[in-house]
N, CA, C and O atoms as a DFTB+ gen file, in Angstrom:
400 C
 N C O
     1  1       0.850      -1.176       0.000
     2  2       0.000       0.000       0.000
     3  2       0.898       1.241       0.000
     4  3       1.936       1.231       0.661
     5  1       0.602       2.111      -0.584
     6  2       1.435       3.179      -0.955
     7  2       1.191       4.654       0.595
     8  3       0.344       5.127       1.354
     9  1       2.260       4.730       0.306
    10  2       2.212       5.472       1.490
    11  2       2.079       5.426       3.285
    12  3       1.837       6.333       4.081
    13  1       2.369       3.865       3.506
    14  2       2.186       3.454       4.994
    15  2       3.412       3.472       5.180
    16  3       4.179       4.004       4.377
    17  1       3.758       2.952       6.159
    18  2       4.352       3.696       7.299
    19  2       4.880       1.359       7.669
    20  3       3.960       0.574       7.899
    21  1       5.915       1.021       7.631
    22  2       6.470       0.041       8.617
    23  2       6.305       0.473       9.682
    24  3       6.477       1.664       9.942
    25  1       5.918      -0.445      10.569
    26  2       6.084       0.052      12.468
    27  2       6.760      -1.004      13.126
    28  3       7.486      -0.945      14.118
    29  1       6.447      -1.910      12.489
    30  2       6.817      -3.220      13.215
    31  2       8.114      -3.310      13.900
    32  3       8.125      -3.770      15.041
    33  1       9.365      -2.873      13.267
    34  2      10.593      -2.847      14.051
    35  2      10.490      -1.614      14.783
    36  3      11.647      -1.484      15.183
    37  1       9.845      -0.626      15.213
    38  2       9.815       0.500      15.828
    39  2       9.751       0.178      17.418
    40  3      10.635       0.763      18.044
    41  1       8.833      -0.685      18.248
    42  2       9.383      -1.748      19.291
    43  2      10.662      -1.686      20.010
    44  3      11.033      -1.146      21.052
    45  1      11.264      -2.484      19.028
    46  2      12.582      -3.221      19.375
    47  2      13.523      -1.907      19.417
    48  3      14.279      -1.604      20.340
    49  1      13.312      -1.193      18.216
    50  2      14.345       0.275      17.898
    51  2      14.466       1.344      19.306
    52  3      15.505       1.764      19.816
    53  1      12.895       1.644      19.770
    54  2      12.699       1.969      21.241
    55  2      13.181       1.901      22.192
    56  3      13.768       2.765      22.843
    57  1      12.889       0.277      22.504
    58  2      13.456      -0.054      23.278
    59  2      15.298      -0.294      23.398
    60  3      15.963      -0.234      24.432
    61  1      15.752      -0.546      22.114
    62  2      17.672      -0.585      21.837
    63  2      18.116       0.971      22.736
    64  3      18.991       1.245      23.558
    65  1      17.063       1.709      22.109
    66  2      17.592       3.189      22.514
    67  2      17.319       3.648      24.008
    68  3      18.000       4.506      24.571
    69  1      16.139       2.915      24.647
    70  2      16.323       3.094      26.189
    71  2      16.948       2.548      26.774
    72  3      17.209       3.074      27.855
    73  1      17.478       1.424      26.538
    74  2      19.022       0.305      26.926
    75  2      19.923       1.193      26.906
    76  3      20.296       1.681      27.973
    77  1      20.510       1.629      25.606
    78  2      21.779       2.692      25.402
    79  2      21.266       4.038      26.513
    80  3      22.218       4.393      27.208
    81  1      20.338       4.603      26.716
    82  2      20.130       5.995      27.436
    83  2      20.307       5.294      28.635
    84  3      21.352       5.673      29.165
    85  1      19.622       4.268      29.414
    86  2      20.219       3.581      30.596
    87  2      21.459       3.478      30.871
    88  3      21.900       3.992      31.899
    89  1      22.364       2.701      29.887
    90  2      23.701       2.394      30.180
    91  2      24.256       3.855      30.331
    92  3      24.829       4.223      31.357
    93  1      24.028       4.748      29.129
    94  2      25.196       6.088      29.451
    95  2      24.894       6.867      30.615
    96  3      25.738       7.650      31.052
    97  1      23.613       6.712      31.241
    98  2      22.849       7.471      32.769
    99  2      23.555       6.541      33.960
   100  3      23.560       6.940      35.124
   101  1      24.167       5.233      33.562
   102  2      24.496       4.548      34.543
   103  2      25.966       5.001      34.458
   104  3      26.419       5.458      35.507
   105  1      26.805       4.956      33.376
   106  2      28.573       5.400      33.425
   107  2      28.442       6.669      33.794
   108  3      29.368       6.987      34.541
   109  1      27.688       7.535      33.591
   110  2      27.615       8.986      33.732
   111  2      27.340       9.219      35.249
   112  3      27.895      10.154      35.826
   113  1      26.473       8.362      35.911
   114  2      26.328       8.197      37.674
   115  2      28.248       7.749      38.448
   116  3      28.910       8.071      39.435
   117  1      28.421       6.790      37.130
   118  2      29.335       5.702      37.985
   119  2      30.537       6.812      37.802
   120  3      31.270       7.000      38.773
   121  1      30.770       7.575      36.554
   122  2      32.390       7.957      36.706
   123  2      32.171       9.615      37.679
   124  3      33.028      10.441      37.994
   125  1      30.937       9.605      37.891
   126  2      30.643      11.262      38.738
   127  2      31.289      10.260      40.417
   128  3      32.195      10.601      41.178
   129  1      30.688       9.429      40.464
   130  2      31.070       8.633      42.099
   131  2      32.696       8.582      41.787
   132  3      33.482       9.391      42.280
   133  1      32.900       8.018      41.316
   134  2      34.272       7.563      41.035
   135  2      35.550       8.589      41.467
   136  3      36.551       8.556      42.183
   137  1      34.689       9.734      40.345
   138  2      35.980      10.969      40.252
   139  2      35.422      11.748      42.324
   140  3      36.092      12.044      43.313
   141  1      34.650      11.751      42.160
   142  2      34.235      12.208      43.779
   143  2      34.918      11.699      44.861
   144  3      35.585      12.481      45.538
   145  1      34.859      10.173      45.233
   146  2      35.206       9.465      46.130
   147  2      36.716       9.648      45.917
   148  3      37.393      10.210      46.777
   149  1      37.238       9.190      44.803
   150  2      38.639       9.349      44.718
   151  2      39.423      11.172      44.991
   152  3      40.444      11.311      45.665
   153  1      38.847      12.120      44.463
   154  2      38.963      13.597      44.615
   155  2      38.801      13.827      46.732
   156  3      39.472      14.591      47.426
   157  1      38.023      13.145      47.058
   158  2      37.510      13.185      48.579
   159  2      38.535      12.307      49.362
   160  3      38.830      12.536      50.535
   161  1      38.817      11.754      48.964
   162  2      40.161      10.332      49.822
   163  2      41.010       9.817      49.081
   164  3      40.840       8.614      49.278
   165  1      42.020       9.952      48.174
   166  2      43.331       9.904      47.787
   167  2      44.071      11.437      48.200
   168  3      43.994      12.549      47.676
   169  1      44.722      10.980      49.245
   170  2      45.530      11.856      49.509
   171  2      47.294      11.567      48.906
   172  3      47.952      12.409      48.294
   173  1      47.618      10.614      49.163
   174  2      49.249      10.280      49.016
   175  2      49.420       9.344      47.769
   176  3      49.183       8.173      47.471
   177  1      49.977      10.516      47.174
   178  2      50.668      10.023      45.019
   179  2      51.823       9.252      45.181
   180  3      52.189       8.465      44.308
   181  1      52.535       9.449      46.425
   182  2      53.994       9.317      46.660
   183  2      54.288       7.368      46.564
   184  3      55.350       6.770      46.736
   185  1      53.125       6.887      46.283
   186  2      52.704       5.669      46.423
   187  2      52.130       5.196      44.822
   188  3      51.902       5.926      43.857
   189  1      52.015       3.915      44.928
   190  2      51.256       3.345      43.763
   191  2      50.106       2.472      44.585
   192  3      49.005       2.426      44.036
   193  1      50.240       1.858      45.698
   194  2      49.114       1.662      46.468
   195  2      48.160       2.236      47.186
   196  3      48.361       3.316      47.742
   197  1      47.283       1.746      47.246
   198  2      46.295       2.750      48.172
   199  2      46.580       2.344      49.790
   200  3      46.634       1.246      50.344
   201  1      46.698       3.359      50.164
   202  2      47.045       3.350      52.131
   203  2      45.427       2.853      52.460
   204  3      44.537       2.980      51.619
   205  1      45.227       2.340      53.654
   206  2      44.279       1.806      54.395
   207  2      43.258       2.117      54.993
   208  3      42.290       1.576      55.527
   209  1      43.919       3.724      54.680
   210  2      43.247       5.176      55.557
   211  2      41.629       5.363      54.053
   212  3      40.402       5.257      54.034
   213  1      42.623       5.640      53.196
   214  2      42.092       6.158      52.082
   215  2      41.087       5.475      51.525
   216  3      39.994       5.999      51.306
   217  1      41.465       3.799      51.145
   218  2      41.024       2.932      50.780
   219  2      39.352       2.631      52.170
   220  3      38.211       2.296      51.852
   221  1      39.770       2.855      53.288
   222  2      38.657       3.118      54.019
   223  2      37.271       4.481      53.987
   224  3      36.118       4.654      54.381
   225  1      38.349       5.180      53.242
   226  2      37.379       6.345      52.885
   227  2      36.664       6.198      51.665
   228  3      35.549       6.717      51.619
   229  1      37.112       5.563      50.624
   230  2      36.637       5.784      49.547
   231  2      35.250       4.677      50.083
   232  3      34.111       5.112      50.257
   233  1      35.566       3.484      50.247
   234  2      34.690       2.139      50.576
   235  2      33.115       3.178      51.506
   236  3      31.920       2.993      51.276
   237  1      33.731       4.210      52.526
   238  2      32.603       5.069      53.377
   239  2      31.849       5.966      52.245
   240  3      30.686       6.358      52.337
   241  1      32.578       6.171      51.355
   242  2      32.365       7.516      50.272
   243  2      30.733       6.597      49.979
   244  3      29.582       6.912      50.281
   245  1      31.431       5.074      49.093
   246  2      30.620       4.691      47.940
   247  2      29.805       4.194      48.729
   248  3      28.831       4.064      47.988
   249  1      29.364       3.651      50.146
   250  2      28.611       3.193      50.852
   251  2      27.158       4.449      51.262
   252  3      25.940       4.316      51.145
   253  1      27.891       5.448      51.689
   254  2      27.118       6.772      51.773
   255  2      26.183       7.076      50.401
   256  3      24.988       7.360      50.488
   257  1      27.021       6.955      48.923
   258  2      26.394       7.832      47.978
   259  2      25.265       6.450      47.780
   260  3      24.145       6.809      47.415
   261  1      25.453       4.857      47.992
   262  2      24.423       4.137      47.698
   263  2      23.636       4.349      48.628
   264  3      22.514       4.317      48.122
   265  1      23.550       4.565      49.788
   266  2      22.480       4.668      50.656
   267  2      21.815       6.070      50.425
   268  3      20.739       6.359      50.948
   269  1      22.388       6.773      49.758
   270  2      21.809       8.258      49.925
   271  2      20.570       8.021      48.493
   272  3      19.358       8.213      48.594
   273  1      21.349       7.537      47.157
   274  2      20.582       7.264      46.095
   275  2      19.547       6.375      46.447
   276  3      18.408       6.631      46.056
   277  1      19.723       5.568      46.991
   278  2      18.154       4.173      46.924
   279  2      17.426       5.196      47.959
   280  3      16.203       5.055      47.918
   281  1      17.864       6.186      48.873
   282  2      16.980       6.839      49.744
   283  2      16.089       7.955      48.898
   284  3      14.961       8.281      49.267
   285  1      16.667       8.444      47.841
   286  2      16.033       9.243      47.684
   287  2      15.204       8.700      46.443
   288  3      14.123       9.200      46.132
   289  1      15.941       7.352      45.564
   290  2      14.218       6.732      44.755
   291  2      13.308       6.490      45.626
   292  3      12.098       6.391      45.419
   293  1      13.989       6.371      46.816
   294  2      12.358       5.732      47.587
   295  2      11.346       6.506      48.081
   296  3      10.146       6.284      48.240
   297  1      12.302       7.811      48.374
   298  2      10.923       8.930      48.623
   299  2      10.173       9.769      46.657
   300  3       9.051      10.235      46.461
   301  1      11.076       9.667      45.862
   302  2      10.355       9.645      44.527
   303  2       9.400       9.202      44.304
   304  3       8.471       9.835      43.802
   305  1       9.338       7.443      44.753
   306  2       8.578       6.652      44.271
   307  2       7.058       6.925      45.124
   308  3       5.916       6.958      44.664
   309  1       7.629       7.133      46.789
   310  2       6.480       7.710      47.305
   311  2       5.931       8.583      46.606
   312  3       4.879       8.243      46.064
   313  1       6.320       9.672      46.427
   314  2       6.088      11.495      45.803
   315  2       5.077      10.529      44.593
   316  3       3.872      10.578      44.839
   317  1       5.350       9.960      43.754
   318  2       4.761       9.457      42.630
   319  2       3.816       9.683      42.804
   320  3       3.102      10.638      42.498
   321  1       3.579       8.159      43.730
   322  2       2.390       7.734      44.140
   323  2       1.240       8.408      44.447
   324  3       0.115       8.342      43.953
   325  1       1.912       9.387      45.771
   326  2       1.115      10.073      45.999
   327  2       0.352      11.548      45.292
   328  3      -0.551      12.358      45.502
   329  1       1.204      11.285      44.536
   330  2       0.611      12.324      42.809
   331  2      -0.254      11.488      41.985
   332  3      -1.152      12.078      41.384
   333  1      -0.162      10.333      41.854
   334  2      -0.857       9.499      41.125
   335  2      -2.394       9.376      41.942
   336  3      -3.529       9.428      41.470
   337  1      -1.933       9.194      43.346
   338  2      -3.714       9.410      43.823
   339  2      -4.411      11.162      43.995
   340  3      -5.549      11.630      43.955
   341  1      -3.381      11.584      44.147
   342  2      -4.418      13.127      44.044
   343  2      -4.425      13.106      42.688
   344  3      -4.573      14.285      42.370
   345  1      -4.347      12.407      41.647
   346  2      -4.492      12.944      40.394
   347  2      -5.883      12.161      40.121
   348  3      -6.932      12.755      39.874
   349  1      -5.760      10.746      40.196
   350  2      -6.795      10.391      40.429
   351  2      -8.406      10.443      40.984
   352  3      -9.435      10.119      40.392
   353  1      -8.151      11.137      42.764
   354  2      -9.050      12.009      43.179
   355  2      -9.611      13.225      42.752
   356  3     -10.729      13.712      42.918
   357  1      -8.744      13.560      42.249
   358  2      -9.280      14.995      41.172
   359  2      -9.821      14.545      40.646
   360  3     -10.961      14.833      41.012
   361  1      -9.866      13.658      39.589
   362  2     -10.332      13.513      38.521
   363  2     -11.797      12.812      38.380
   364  3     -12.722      12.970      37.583
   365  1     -11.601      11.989      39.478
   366  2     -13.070      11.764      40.165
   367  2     -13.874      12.127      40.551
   368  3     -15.041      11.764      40.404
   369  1     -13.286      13.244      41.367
   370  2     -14.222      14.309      41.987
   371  2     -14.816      15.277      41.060
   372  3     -15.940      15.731      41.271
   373  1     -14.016      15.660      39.905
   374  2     -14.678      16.085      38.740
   375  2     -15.413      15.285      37.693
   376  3     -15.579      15.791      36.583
   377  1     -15.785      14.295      37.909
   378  2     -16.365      13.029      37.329
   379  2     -17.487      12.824      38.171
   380  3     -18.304      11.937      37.925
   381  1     -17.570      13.471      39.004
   382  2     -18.954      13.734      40.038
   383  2     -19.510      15.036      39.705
   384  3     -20.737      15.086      39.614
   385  1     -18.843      16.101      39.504
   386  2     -19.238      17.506      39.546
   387  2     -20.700      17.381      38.147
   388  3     -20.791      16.632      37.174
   389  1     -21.770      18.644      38.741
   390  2     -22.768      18.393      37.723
   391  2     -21.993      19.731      36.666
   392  3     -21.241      20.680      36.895
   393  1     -22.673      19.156      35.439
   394  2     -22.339      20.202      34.376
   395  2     -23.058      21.174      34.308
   396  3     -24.185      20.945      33.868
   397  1     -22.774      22.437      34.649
   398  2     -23.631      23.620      33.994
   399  2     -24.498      23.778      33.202
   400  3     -24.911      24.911      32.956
C-alpha cells in the first residue's frame, strides 16, 4: 500500500535506545562517584598503592552515595504515588461535579 508507514521494528528500535540511554545514565552516575570518592580520599601520590586510611574512605564515600541514592528513589517513588492518587481524586471528583 502506498504510502504506509512500517512500524513493526519500531518496538525493538525503542526499546535498543532506552538500553543505550540507561547504560550512558548509569557510566555517567558511575564515573561522577568515582571521580568524587577518589577527589575526597586519595591523599598520598607518593605511592602506587592505596594506604588503608584512604582505601577506608573511599569504601565510606561509595557506601554513603548508595544509601543516599536508593533513599532518595524511595521517597520519589512515594512522591509518585502520591501524585498518582491526588491525580486520580481529582479527577473523580470532577467526574462527580454536575455540568452547567
Amino acid at each position: 500500500m502506498a504510502g504506509s508507514i512500517d512500524v513493526s521494528g519500531m518496538g525493538d528500535q525503542i526499546q535498543a535506545e532506552m538500553q543505550v540511554k540507561q547504560f550512558r545514565d548509569f557510566l555517567i552516575q558511575y564515573n561522577k562517584l568515582s571521580e568524587s570518592c577518589f577527589n575526597d580520599c586519595v591523599w598520598d601520590f607518593t605511592s602506587r598503592s592505596v594506604r588503608g586510611n584512604e582505601d577506608n574512605c573511599a569504601m565510606n564515600c561509595v557506601e554513603k552515595y548508595t544509601k543516599v541514592t536508593q533513599r532518595i528513589s524511595e521517597r520519589f517513588q512515594e512522591l509518585q504515588m502520591l501524585m498518582n492518587e491526588n491525580a486520580a481524586s481529582a479527577a473523580q471528583k470532577l467526574g462527580k461535579l454536575p455540568m452547567a
